[in-house]
BASELUM-781036 format. One line per field, with one value per residue (C-alpha): residue number from 0; residue in three letters; x, y, z. Coordinates in Angstrom, 1 decimal, always signed. Example, Ala and Ser with C-alpha at 12.3 -4.5 7.8 and 13.67 -1.06 7.14 Angstrom:
% BASELUM-781036
k	c(0_1)
r	c(ALA_SER)
xx	c(+12.3_+13.7)
yy	c(-4.5_-1.1)
zz	c(+7.8_+7.1)
***
This chain:
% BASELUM-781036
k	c(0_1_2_3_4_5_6_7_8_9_10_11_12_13_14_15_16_17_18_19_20_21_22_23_24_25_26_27_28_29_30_31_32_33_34_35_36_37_38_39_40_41_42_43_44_45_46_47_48_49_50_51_52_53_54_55_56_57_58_59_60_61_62_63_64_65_66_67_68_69_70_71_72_73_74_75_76_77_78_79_80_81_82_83_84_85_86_87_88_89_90_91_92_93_94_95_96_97_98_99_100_101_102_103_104_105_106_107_108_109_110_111_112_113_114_115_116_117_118_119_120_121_122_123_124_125_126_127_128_129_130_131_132_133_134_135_136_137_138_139_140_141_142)
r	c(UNK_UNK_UNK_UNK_UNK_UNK_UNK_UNK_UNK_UNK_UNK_UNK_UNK_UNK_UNK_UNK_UNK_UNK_UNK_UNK_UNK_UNK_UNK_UNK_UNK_UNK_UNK_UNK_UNK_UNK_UNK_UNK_UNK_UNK_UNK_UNK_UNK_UNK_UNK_UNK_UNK_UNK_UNK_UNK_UNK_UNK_UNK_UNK_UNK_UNK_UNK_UNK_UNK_UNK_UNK_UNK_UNK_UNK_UNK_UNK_UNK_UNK_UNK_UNK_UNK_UNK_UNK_UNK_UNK_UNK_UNK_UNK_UNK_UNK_UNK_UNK_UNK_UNK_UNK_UNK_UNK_UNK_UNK_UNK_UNK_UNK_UNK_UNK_UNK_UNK_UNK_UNK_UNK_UNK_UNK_UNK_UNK_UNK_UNK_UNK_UNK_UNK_UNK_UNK_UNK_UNK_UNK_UNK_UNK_UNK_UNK_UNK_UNK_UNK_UNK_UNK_UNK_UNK_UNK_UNK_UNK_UNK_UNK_UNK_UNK_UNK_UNK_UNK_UNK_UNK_UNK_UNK_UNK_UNK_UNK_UNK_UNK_UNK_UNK_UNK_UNK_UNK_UNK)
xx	c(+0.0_+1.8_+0.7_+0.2_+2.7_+5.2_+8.2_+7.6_+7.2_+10.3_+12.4_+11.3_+12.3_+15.6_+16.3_+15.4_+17.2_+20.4_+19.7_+19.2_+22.5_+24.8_+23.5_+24.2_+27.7_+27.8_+27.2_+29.5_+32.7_+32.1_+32.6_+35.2_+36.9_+36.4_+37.7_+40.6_+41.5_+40.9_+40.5_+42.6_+44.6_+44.3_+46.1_+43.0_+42.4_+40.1_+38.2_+36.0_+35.0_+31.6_+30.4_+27.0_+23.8_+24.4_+28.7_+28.9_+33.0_+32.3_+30.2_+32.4_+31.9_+34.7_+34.6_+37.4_+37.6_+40.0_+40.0_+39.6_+42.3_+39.7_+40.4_+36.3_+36.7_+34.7_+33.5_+32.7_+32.2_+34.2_+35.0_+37.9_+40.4_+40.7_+44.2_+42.1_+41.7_+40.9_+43.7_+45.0_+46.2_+45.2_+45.2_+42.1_+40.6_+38.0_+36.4_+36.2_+32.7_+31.1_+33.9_+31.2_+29.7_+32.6_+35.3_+37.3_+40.1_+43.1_+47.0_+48.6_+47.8_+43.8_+42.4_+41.5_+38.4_+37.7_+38.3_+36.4_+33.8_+33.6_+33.5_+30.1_+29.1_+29.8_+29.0_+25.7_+24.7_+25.7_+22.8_+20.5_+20.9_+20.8_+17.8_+16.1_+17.1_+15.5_+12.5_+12.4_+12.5_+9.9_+7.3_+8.0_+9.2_+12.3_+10.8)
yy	c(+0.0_+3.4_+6.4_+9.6_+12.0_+10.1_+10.6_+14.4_+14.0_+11.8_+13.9_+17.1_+15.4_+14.9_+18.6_+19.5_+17.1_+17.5_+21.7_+21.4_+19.5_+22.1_+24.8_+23.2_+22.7_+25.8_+27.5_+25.1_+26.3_+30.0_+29.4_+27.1_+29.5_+32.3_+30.3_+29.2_+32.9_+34.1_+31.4_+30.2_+26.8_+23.9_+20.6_+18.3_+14.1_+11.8_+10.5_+7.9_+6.5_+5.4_+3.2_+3.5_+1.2_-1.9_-1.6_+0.0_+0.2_+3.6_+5.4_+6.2_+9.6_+10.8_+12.6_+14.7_+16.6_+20.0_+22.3_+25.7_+28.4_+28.6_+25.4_+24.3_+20.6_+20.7_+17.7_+17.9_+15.9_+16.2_+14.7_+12.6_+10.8_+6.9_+7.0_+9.0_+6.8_+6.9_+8.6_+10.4_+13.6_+16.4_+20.7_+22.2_+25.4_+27.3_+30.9_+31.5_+32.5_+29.5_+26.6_+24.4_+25.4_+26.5_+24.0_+21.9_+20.0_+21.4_+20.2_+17.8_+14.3_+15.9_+17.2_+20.8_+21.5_+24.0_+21.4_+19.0_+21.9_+22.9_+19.1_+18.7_+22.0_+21.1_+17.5_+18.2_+21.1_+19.4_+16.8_+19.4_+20.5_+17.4_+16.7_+19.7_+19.6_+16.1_+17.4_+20.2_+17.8_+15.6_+18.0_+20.2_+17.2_+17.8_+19.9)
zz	c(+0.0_-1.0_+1.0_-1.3_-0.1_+1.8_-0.3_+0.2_+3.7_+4.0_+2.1_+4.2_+7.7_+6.0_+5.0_+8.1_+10.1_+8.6_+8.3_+12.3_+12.2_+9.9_+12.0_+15.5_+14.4_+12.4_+16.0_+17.7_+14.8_+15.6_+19.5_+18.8_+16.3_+19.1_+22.3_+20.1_+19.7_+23.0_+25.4_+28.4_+28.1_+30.7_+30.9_+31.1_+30.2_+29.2_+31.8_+30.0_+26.3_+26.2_+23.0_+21.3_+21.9_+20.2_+20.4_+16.9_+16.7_+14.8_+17.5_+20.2_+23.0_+24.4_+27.6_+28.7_+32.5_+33.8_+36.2_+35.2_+36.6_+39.9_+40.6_+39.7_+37.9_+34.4_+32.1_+29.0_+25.5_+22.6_+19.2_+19.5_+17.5_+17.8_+19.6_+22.2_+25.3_+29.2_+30.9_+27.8_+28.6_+26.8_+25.7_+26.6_+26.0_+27.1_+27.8_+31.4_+31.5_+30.0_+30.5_+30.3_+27.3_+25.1_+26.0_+23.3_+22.9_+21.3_+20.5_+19.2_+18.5_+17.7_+14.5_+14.9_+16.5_+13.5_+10.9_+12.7_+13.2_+9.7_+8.0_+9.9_+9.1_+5.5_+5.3_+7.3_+5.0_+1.7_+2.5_+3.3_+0.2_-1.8_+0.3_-0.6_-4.3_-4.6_-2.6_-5.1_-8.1_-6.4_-6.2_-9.5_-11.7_-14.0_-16.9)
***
């Protein structure tokens, strides 16, 4: 039984799934571009890796703890490389008024958190757009 109008539908959830996506990281490249600039540096580690539902070996979240120049201890998640495991110390940095919200991981041995940043951005986006090109030809046909 085919349902009149799910392709449409389907192909709408899609554009804005992946449009929610590019923007979130879009917003997460500007503060990382920002605290890269501007932010203070801490000597921090991982503290645990925690592995998807279902032990996918691609779906790994890395979590990584410092303590800000106060002395208050802050966890956070960040993208990770494989090498990346409990007890590996790493660069952090962060803007004192939100080390919470704008901490990443920075130095050697990681990708750069704006590359890493802006290949979401740019992956996420591109299928947003593919998305809503196909949704375009769907509804308005080809000629």
């Amino acid at each position: 039984m085919e349902v009149p109008g799910a392709g449409y539908v389907v192909l709408a959830l899609l554009v804005a799934m992946f449009g929610a996506l590019s923007w979130k990281y879009a917003r997460r490249l500007v503060t990382v571009s920002r605290v890269l600039r501007r932010g203070v540096r801490a000597e921090g580690e991982c503290v645990r890796v925690e592995t998807e539902p279902y032990h996918r070996s691609d779906a790994r979240r890395h979590f990584f703890a410092f303590r800000t120049a106060d002395g208050t201890p802050v966890e956070f998640e960040d993208l990770a490389g494989w090498s990346v495991t409990k007890g590996t110390p790493v660069t952090v940095t962060y803007d004192p008024r939100d080390p919470e919200g704008t901490a990443t991981v920075a130095g050697r041995g990681s990708w750069s958190p704006v590359l890493q940043s802006l290949a979401l951005v740019a992956g996420c986006g591109m299928a947003a757009l593919g998305f809503a090109v196909l949704l375009y030809f769907e509804i308005f046909g080809s000629g």
